[in-house]
C-alpha positions as CSV (number, residue, x, y, z in Angstrom):
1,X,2.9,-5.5,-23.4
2,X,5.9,-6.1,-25.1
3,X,7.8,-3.7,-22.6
4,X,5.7,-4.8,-19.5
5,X,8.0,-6.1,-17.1
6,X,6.6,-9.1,-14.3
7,X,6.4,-8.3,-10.4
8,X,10.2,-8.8,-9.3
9,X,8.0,-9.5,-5.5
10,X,6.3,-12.1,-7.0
11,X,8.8,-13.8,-9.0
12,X,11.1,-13.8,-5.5
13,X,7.9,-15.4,-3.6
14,X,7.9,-18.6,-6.3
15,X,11.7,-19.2,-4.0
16,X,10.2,-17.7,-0.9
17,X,7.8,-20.6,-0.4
18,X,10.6,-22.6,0.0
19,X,10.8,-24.6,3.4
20,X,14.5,-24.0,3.9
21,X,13.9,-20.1,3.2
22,X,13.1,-17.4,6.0
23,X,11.1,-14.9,3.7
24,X,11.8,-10.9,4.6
25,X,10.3,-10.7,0.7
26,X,6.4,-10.3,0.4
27,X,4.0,-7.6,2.3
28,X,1.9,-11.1,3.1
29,X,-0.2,-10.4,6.8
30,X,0.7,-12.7,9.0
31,X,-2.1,-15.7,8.8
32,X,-2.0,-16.4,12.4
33,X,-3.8,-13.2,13.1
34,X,-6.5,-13.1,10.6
35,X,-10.2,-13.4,12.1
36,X,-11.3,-16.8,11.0
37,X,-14.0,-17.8,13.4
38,X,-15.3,-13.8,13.2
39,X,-15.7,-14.2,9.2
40,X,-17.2,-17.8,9.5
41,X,-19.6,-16.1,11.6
42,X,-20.1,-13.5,9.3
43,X,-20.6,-16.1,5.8
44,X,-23.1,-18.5,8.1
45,X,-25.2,-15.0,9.2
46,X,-25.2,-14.0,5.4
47,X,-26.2,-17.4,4.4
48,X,-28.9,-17.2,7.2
49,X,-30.1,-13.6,6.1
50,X,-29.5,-12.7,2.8
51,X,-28.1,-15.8,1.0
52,X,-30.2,-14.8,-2.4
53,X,-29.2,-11.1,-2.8
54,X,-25.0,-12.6,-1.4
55,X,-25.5,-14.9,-4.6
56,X,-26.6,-12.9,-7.5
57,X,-25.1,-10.5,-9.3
58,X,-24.8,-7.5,-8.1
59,X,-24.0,-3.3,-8.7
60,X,-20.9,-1.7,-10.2
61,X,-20.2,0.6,-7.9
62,X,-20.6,-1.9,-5.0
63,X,-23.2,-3.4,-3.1
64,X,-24.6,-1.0,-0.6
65,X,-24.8,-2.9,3.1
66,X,-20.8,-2.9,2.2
67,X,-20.6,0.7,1.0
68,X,-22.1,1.8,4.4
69,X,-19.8,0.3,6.6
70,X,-16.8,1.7,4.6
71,X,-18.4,5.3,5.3
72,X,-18.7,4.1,9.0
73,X,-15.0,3.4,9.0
74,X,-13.8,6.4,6.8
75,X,-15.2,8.5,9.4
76,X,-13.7,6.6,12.0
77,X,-10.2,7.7,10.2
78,X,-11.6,11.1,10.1
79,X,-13.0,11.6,6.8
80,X,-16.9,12.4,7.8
81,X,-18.4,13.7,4.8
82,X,-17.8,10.3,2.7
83,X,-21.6,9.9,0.2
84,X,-21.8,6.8,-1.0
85,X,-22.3,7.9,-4.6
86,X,-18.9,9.2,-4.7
87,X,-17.6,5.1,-3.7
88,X,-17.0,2.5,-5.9
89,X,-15.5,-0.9,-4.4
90,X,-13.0,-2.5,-5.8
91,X,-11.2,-5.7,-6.2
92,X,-8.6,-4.4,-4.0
93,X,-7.1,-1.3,-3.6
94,X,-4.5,-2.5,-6.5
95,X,-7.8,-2.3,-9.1
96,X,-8.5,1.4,-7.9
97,X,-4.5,2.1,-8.8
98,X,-5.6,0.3,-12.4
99,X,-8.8,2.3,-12.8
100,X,-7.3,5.5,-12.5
101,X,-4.4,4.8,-14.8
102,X,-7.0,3.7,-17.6
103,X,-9.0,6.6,-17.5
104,X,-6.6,9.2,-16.5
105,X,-3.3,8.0,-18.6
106,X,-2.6,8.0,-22.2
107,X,0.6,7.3,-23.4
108,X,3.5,9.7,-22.5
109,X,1.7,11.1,-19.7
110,X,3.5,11.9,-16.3
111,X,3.1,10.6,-13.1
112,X,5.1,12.2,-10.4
113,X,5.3,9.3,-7.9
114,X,7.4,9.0,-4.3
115,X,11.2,7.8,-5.0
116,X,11.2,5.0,-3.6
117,X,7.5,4.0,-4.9
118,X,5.3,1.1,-4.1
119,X,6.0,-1.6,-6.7
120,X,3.2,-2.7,-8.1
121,X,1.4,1.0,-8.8
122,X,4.6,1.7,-10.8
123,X,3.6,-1.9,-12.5
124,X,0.6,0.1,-13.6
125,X,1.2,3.3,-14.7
126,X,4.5,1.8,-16.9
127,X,1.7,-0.5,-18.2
128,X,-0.1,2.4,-19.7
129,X,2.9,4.2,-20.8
130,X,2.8,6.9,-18.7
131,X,6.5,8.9,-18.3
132,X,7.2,8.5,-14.0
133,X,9.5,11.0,-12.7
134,X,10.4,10.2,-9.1
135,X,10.3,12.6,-6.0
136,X,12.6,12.6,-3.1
137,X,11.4,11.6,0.4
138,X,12.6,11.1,3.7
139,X,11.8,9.9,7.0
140,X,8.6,12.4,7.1
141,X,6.9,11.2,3.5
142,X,7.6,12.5,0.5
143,X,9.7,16.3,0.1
144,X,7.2,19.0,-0.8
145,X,10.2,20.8,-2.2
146,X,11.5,18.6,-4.4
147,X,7.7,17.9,-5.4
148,X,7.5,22.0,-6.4
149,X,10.9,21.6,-8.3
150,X,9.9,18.8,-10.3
151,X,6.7,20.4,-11.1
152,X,8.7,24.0,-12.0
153,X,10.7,21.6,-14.1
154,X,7.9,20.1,-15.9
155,X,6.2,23.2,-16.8
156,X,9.3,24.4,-18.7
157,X,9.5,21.4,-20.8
158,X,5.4,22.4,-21.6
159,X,4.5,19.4,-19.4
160,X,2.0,18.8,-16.5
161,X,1.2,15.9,-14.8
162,X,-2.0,13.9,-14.7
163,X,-1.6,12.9,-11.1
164,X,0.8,12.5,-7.8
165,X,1.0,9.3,-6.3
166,X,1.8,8.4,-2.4
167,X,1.4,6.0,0.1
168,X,1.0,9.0,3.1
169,X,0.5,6.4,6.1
170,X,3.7,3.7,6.4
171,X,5.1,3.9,3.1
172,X,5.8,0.9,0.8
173,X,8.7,0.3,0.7
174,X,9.9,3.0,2.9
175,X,7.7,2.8,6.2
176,X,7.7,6.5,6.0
177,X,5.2,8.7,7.1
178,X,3.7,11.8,5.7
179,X,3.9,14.6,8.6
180,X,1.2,16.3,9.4
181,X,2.7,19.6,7.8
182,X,3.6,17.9,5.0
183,X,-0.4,16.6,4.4
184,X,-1.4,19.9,4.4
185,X,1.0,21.4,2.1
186,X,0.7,18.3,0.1
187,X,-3.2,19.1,-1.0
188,X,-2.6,23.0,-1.2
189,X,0.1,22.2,-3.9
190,X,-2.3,19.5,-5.6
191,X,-5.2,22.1,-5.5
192,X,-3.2,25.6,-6.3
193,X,-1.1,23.5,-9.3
194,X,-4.6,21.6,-10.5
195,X,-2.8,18.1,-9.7
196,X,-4.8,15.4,-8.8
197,X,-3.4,13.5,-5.8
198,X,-4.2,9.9,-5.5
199,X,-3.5,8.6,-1.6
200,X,-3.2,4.4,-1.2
201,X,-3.9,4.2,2.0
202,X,-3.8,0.3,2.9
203,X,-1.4,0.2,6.1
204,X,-3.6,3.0,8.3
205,X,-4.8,0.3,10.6
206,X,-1.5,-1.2,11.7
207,X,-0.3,1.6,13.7
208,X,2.0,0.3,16.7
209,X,3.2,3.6,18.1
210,X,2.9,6.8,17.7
211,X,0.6,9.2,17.4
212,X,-2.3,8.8,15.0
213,X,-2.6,11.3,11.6
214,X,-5.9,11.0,9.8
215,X,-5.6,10.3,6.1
216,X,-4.9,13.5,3.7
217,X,-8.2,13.5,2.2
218,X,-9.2,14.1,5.9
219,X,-7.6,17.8,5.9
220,X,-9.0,18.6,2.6
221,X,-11.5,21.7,2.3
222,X,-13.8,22.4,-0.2
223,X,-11.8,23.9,-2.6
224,X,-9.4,20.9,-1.8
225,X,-11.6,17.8,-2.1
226,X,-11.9,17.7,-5.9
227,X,-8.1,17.3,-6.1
228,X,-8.0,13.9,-4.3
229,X,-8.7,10.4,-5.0
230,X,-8.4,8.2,-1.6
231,X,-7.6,4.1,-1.8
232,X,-8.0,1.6,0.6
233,X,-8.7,-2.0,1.6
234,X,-9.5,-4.4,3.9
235,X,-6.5,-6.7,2.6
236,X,-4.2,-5.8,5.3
237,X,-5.9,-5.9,8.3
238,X,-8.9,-8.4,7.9
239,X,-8.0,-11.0,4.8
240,X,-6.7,-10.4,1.6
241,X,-8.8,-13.2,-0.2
242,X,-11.2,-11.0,0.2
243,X,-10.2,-8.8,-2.5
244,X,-12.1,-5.5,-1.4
245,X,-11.0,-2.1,-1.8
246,X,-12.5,0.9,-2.0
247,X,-12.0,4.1,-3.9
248,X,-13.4,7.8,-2.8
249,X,-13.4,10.3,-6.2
250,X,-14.8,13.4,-7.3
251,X,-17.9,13.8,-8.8
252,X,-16.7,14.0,-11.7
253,X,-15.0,10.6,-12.6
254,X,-17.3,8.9,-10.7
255,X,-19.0,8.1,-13.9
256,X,-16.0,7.1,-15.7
257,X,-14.4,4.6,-13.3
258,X,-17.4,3.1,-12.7
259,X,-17.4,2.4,-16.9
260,X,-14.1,1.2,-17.2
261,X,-14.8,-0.9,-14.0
262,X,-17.8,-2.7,-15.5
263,X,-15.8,-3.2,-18.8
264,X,-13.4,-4.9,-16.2
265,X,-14.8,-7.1,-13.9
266,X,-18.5,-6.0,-13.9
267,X,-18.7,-5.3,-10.6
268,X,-16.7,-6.9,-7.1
269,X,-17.3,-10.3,-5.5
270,X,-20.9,-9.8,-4.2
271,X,-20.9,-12.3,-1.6
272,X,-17.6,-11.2,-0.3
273,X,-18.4,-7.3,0.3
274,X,-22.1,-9.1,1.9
275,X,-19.6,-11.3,4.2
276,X,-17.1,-7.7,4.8
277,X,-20.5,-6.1,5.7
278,X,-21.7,-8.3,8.3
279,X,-18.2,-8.8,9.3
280,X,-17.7,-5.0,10.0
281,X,-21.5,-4.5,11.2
282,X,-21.0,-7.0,14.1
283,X,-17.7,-5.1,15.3
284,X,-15.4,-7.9,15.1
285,X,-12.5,-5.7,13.3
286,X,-12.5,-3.5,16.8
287,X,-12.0,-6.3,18.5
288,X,-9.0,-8.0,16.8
289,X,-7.4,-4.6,15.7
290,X,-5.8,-4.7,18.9
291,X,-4.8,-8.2,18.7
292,X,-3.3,-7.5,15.1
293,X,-1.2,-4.3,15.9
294,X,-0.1,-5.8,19.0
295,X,1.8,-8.7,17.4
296,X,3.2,-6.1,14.6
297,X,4.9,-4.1,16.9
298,X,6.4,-7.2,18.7
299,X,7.9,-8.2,15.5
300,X,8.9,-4.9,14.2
301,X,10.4,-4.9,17.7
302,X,12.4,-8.0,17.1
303,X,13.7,-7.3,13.6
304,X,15.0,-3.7,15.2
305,X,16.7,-5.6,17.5
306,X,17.8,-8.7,15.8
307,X,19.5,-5.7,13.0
308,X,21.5,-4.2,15.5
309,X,22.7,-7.2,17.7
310,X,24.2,-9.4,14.3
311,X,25.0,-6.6,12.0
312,X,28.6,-5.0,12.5
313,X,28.1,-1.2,13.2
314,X,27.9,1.0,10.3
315,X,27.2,-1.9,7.8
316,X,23.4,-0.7,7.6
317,X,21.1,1.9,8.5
318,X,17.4,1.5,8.3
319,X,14.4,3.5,9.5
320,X,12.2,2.5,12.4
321,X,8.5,2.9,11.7
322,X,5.3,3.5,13.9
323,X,3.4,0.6,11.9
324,X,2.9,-1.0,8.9
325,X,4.6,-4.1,7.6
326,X,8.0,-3.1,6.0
327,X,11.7,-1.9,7.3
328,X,13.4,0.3,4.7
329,X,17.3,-0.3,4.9
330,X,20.1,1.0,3.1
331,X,23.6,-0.7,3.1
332,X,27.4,0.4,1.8
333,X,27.1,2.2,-0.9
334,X,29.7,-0.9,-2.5
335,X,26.6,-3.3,-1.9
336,X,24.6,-4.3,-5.3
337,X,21.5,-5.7,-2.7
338,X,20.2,-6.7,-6.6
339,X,23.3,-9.1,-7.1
340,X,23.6,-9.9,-3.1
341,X,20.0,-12.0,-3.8
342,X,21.4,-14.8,-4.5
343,X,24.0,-15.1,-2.0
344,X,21.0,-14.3,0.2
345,X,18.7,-17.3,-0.9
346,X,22.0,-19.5,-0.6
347,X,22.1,-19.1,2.6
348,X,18.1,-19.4,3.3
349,X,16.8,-15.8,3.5
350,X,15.2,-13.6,0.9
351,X,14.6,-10.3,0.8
352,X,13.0,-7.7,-2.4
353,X,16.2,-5.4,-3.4
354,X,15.8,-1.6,-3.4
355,X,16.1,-0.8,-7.2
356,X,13.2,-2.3,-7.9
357,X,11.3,0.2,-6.4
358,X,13.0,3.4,-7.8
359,X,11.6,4.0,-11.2
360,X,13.9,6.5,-12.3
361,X,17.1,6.5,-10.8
362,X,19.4,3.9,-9.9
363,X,19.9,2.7,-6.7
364,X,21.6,-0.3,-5.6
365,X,22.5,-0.6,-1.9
366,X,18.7,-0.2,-0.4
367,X,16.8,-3.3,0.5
368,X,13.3,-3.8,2.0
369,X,12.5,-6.3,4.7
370,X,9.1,-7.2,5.9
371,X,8.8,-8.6,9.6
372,X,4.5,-9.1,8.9
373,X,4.5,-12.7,8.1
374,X,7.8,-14.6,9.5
375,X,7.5,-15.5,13.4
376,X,9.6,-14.0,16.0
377,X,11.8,-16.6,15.9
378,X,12.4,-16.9,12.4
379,X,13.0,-13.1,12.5
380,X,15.7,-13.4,14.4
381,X,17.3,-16.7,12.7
382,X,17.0,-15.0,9.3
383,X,18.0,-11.6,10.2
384,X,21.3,-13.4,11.7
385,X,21.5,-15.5,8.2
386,X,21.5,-12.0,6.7
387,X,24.2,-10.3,8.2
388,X,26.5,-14.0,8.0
389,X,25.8,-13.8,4.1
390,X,26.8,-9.8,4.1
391,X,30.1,-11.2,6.3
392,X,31.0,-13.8,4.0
């Protein structure tokens, strides 16, 4: 603990809920378009039907009304073969990044994760002391071929890593998607090099445009499927106060997450995976899906737009993704978007700096912007508060 490091997201959000601050800064989903009256109808039908069983303790692994209705929307995504022995709920999908680490990781371990990486998994795997090496990626998800290289390169130092990490399905931070090439390729290298691949998978839902990919562990064949651990959660698209996640493993670590889980927490809010179930069961989430990835691609829309009307040509490039909550951007290579913060919050906008999200290399003139949780309007006031602050 002594070299644990806190959240540089969270730390940023204490200023972020300032009210003279516009807040590019957190992956928060936008409160306006959670389902409110569909989960009150969902906590008054479990207090109706099943208040005693919603109250009491309850499994490990999860309670199984929920675990059914997470099979019923895996195989919605494409993954039809999901048993339910083989998935444990969790506290998020953040605890399934946690439960992995503990069993998998001892210290000085490597963990080949995307470059840049999703904050708070590296949080995780630097807590147990696990040696990262980042891999390149692009617009298409992470490069297979620098992948193989740094694998090549590993095996001549006599090393091996425990597992590959990747967000597949709009990136965090980068918005990136894996290809569907690249999904393939991706689990015959995990398989052929004996490399288990863990996919997060929380964004899936929130695609605007574009064509739909199913999840990696979708394309997997038999030989395949032992070499993958999938993540999700219902944080981003229903209500993060839930706190549910979910976690699909192999046989066999099923028994070993679900022991380091009950040392944990001893098993995930009952009553909230009774309320997920009837929520699900009743088909509510259908319903405000469109809603929800409607009003994403309006303000992904906006901050496109709002970028290239008030920023001078050439002062930034940034990708333009098919969903998800998150704009990847990269300035002058003379910008330090780390020491531009506080200019930044001076003149009432925040955004999270791209070093924080590169584990092992240094690089200063990236900068992540989320357009989930700020209005249209506020999108394009702080988006114009940007580019005055890059001016000046």
């Amino acid at each position: 603990m002594k070299n644990a490091k806190p959240s540089f997201v969270r730390e940023i959000l204490k200023v972020a809920n300032r009210a003279d601050i516009i807040s590019f800064a957190g992956g928060l989903p936008a409160p306006e378009l959670f389902d409110v009256d569909g989960i009150r109808d969902a906590t008054a039908l479990v207090f109706e039907k099943n208040s005693t069983a919603a109250l009491q303790y309850g499994p490990t692994d999860g309670v199984r009304g929920f675990k059914l209705q997470v099979s019923e929307l895996m195989a919605r995504r494409g993954v039809n073969s999901v048993k339910l022995e083989e998935l444990i709920v969790t506290t998020g999908s953040q605890q399934g990044i946690d439960l992995i680490a503990k069993v998998m990781l001892d210290p000085g371990d490597v963990v080949l994760v995307e470059r840049p990486a999703y904050l708070a998994a590296v949080q995780v795997f630097e807590l147990y002391e696990a040696e990262l090496r980042g891999v390149d990626s692009d617009a298409d998800g992470l490069n297979l071929e620098s992948l193989e290289v740094e694998i090549a390169a590993l095996k001549k130092e006599g090393k091996r890593p425990k597992f590959i990490y990747t967000v597949a399905t709009f990136g965090n931070p980068s918005g990136a998607t894996l290809s569907l090439e690249r999904r393939y390729k991706l689990l015959e290298i995990a398989a052929r090099e004996q490399i288990l691949l863990l996919e997060d998978d929380p964004y899936c839902e929130l695609r605007f445009s574009g064509e739909t990919l199913p999840p990696v562990i979708a394309l997997a064949d038999e030989a395949q499927r032992p070499w993958i651990v999938y993540m999700s959660t219902l944080s981003k698209f229903v209500a993060p106060g839930l706190r549910l996640g979910w976690m699909i493993v192999p046989d066999g670590l099923v028994q070993a997450l679900t022991i380091a889980k009950q040392a944990a927490d001893l098993h995930t809010s009952t009553f909230n995976q009774h309320v997920a179930a009837a929520y699900l069961e009743t088909g509510r989430l259908e319903a405000a899906l469109p809603r929800i990835r409607e009003a994403y691609g309006i303000k992904a829309k906006a901050m496109i737009d709002a970028l290239n009307g008030s920023f001078p040509a050439g002062t930034i490039e940034f990708n333009q993704p098919d969903g998800g909550m998150f704009l990847w951007a990269k300035m002058a290579d003379s910008v330090d978007t780390f020491a531009f913060v506080k200019t930044a919050i001076d003149a009432g906008v925040i955004f999270v700096p791209g070093i924080t999200f590169f584990p092992d290399a240094k690089r200063l003139n990236y900068l992540r912007l989320s357009f989930a949780t700020p209005s249209v309007p506020d999108i394009q006031e702080g988006v114009k508060r940007l580019a005055r602050a890059v001016v000046d």
